[in-house]
C-alpha positions in Angstrom: 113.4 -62.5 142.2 116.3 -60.0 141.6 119.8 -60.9 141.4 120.4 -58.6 144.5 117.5 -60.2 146.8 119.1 -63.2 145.5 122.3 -63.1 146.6 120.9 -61.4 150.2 118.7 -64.2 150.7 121.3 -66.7 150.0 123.8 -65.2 152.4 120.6 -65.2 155.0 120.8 -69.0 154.8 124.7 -69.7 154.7 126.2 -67.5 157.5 123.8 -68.3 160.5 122.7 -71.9 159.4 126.0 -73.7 159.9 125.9 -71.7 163.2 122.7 -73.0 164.4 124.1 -76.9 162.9 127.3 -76.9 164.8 125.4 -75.3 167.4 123.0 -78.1 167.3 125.3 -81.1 167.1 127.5 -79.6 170.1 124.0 -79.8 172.0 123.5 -83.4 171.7 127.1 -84.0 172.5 127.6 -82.2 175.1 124.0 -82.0 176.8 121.8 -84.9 175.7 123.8 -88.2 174.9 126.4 -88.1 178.1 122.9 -88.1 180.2 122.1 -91.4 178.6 125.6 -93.4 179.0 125.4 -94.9 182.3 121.8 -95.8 181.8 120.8 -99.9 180.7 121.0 -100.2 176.6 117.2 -101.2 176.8 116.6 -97.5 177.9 119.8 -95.4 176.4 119.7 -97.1 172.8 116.2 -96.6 172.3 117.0 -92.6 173.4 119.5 -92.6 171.2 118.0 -93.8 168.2 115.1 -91.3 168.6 117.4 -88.7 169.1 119.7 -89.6 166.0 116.9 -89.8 163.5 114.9 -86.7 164.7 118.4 -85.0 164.9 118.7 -86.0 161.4 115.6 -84.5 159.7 116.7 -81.0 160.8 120.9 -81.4 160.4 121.1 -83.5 156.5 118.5 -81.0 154.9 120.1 -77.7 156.8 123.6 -78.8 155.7 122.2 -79.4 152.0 120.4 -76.3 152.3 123.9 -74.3 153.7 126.0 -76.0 151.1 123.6 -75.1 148.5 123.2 -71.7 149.5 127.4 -71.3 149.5 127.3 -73.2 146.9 124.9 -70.8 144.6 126.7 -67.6 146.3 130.5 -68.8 145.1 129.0 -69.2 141.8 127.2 -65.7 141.5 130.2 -64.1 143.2 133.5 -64.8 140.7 135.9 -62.5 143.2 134.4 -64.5 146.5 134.6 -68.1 144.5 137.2 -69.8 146.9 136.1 -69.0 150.1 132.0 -69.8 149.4 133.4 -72.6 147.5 135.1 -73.9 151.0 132.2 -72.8 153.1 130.0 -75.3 150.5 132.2 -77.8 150.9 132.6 -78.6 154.4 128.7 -77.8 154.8 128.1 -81.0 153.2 131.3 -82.6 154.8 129.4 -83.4 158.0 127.3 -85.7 156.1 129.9 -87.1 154.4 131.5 -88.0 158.1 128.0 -89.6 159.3 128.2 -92.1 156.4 132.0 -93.0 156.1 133.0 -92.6 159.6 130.1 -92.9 162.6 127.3 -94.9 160.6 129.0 -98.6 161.8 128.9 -97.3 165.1 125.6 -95.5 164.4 123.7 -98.5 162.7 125.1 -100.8 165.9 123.2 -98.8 168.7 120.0 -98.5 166.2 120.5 -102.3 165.7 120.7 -103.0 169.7 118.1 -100.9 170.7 115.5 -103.4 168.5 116.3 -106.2 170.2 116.0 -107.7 173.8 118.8 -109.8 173.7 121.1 -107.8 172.3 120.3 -105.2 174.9 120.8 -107.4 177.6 123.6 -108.5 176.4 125.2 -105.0 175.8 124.3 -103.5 179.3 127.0 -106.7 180.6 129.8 -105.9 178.4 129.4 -102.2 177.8 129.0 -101.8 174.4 126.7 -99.8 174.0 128.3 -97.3 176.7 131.3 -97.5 174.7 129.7 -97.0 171.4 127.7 -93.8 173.4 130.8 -92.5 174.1 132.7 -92.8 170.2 129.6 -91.3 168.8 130.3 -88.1 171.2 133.6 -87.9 170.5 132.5 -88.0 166.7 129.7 -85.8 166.8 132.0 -83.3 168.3 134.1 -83.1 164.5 130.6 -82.6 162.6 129.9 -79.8 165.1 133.0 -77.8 164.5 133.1 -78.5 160.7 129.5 -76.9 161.0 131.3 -74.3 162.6 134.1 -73.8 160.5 131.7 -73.4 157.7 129.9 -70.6 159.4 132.8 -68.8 160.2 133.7 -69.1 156.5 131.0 -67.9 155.6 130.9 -64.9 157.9 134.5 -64.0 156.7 132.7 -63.8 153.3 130.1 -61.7 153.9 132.3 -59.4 156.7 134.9 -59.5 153.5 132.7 -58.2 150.6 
């Protein structure tokens, strides 16, 4: 493959992929997990855990795959290093939020929708309502990170 188709397909892949991620996250967010919070933990958690590890398989490769593809286009393009450079960086930033940040709260609602008890004991107290309800506001920051890389991106490619 050419330098040229190179560098066309990689701006292909970083403009409108963090668009469709942030995109994605905001949908889940905004749409999917506030239909779940008032519901029993026995039926939300297991929801929610279905929903976070099928959201998963699309959002960790696509923001490897966006960070990648800024990544590669900051190298090949010395005049447009800094602002590639940032879109590559807070593509993977998202993922670095999951792990640091939500994963305690994330691993919690995985680890109450396994078990009876637990679920029982989390529709009485809430918990699992107010865990819901962090992991929106949360998700909410990887969503506009998405989007901030996208928009970095796009000033790239508008820029050149």
């Amino acid at each position: 493959m050419d330098a040229a188709t190179l560098l066309r397909t990689a701006k292909l892949i970083a403009v409108p992929l963090p668009f469709f991620l942030g995109g994605y996250s905001f949908a889940f967010s905004q749409n999917a997990v506030p239909g779940i919070l008032d519901l029993p933990a026995n039926f939300s958690t297991p929801v929610f855990k279905h929903v976070f590890q099928a959201g998963g398989l699309v959002v960790a490769p696509g923001g490897i795959l966006s960070a990648a593809a800024s990544g590669y286009l900051a190298y090949a393009l010395p005049r447009q290093r800094s602002i590639w450079g940032m879109a590559a960086v807070i593509s993977v930033l998202p993922l670095v939020w999951t792990g640091l940040v939500m994963s305690p709260g994330i691993n919690r609602l995985i680890a109450i929708s396994g078990d009876t008890r637990m679920q029982e004991k989390a529709t009485a107290n809430l918990e699992h309502r107010q865990l819901l309800s962090t992991w929106i506001m949360q998700n909410y920051v990887r969503a506009a990170l998405y989007f901030v890389a996208g928009v970095a991106a796009l000033r790239a490619t508008v820029g050149a």
